[in-house]
N, C-alpha and C positions, 0 to 999 in steps of 0.2 A: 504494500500500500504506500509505503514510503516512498518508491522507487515510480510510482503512477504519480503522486503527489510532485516528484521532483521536476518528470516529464512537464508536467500539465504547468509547470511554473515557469519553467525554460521557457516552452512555448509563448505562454502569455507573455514574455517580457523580450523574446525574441523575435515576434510576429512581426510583419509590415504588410503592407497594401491595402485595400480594400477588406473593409471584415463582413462576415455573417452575423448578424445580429441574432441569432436564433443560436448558434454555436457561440460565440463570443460571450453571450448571457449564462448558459448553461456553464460553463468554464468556469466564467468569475463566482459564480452561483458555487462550484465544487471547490474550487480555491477558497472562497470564505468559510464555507462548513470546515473544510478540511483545517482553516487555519485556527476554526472556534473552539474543533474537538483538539487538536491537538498540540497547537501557539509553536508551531515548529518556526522556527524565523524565517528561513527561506521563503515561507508561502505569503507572508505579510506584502512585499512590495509586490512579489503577484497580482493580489489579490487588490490589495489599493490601485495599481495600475488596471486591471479590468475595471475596477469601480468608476476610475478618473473618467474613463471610456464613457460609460453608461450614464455618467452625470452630462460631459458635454455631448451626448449625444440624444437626449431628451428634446423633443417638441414642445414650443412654448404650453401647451397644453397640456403636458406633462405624460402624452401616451409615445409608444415607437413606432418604428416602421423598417422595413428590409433593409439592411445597409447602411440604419441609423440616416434615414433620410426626413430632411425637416416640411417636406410637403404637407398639403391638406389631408395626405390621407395618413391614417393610423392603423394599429393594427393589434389587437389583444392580445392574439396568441404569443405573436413577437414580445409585446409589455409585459407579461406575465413573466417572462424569464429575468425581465431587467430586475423588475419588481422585488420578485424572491431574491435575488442577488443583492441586490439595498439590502432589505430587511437582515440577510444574513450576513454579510459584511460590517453592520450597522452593530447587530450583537455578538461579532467578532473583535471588536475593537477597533474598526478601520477609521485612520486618523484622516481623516477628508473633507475640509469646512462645508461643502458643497451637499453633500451626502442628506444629512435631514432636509433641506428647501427640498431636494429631489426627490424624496420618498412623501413630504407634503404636496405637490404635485401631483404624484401619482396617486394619494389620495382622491383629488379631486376630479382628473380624470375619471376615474372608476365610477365614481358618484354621478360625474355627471352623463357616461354612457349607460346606466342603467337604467331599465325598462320596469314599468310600475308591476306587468306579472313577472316582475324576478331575475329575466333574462338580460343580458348583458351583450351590447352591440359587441363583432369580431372587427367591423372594419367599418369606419363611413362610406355610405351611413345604413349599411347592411346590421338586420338583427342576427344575434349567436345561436348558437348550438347548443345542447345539453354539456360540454365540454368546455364551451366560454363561460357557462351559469358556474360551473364550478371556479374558473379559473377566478372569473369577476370576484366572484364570492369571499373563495381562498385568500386573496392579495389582499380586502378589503379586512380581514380578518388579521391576516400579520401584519397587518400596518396599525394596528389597534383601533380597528373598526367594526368589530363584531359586531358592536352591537346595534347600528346605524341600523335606519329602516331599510338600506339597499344591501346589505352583508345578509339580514335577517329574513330577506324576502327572497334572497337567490338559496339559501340552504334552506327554507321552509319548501320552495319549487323544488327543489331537489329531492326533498324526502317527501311531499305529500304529490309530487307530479312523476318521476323519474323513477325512484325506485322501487312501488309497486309491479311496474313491468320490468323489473332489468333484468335479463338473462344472457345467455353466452350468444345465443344463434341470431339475438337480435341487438348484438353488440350496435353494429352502426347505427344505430337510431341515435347513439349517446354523442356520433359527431364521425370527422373524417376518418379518425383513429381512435376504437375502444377502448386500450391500455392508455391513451392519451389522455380522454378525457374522462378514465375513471383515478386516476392518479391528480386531478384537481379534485373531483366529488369525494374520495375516500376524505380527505384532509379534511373538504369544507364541511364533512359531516363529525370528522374528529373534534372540530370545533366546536362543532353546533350542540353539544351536550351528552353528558355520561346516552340518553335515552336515544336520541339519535342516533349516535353511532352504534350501540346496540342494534337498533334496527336494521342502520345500512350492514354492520360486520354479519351480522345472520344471513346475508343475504349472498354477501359479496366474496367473505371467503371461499364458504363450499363454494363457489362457482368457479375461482381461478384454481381450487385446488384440482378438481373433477379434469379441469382441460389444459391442466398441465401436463407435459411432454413426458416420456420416460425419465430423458436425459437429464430434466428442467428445466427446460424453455419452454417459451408458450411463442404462438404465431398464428398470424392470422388468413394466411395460402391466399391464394389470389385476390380475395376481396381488401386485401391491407392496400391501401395508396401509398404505404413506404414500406411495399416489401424488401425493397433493395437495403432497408436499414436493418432489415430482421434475420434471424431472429432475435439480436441483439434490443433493439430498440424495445420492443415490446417487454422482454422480457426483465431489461433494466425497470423500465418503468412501473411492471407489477411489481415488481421486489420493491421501490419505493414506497410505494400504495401498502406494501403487507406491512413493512417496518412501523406505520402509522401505529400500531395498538402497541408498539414496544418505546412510543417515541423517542426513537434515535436521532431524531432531527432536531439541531438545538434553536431551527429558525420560529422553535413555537412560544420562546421568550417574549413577550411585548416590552417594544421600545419604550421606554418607561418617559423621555420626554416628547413623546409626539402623543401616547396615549396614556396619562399620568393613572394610576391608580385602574387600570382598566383590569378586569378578571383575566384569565388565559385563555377560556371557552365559554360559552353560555349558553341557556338550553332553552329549545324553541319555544317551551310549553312553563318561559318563567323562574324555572328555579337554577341556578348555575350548577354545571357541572367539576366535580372536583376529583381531584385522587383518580387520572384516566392514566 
């Protein structure tokens, strides 16, 4: 792990040209986790350097776009990576004046693409997918917005609209990529209280355990639109989604000055959820 960590920090500080903003986010997003769980020094100017990226490459309206492009259009999927990467960078220690304006921002981005049933626009000025309700949701919840009526209204959609029907054979209903957009709805239901996620994990586990591979991969054969990433892709991403009930993820600390005194999770039905 050390020797991935070392890689993935070369990279970031060795890079040039033109970046993916989709790849670029996920990176700095794993260089902050990696430098929160483990303060290895090396990962620190990584990881601020991806950050420095992600601050100057914000739209004055605080969402992204492909290539860190500042045009009228935006795009959630892309925001969501930058997103989780503030938040975890943020409770990593990263020394970056810029860093809180930038995750205030993307607060209000979030807030202001949300849709009154729940849903969360992917793109101007296109509505989302069961995958963006999560992703919108999720961000909204690590930036210390839980408990806003737009965090509140996309994880109530998720558990009283989504998860009734979720099963394996009608993955793509949840968006372009199942593992994709079940890896935001796991989390935004971890949040959403001891009793909802009770309800999603009843559901959600046995499901990926059932159609998992011998080997341990999961994939999704011709219907994936990124089969050329898999079986990798997916497969990272359930493991994400399952680690949720063990939380290995330390981006679920709330920034204590953007949301001062705010609980960790809250539960749909009123009472806060604790001890998850």
């Amino acid at each position: 792990m050390q020797r991935a960590c070392q890689w993935l920090a070369n990279y970031m500080l060795g890079r040039s040209g033109p970046l993916n903003a989709y790849s670029h986010g996920i990176a700095t997003y794993a260089l902050s986790e990696g430098y929160g769980m483990t303060k290895l020094p090396f990962l620190k100017p990584a990881m601020e350097n991806g950050l420095n990226i992600l601050v100057n490459g914000q739209q004055p309206g605080g969402g992204y776009d492909y290539g860190y492009a500042k045009g009228e259009r935006w795009d959630l999927s892309v925001s969501a990576w930058q997103f989780q990467a503030m938040k975890a960078g943020y409770v990593a220690g990263a020394n970056l004046p810029g860093l809180e304006p930038a995750m205030e921002k993307a607060i209000k981005f979030l807030k202001d693409n949300a849709y009154a049933n729940g849903r969360f626009g992917y793109c101007s000025p296109g509505s989302g997918s069961w995958g963006m309700c999560g992703a919108g949701t999720l961000c909204l919840q690590l930036l210390g917005e839980g408990k806003t009526v737009e965090a509140q209204s996309g994880a109530r959609s998720v558990h009283e609209q989504y998860l009734p029907g979720m099963n394996w054979e009608n993955g793509m209903a949840a968006g372009f990529h199942p593992s994709y957009a079940w890896y935001y709805m796991t989390q935004a239901m971890f949040h959403g209280g001891k009793g909802t996620f009770s309800d999603w994990n009843k559901a959600f586990a046995p499901m990926l355990i059932k159609n998992q591979k011998p080997d341990g991969h999961w994939e999704w054969g011709e219907a994936d639109h990124t089969k050329s990433f898999d079986p990798y892709f997916s497969t990272a991403l359930n493991c994400l989604s399952l680690q949720v009930y063990y939380r290995y993820l330390p981006t679920y600390k709330t920034p204590t000055k953007i949301a001062a005194a705010e609980d960790d999770v809250f539960d749909l039905e009123g009472s806060v959820g604790k001890g998850l």
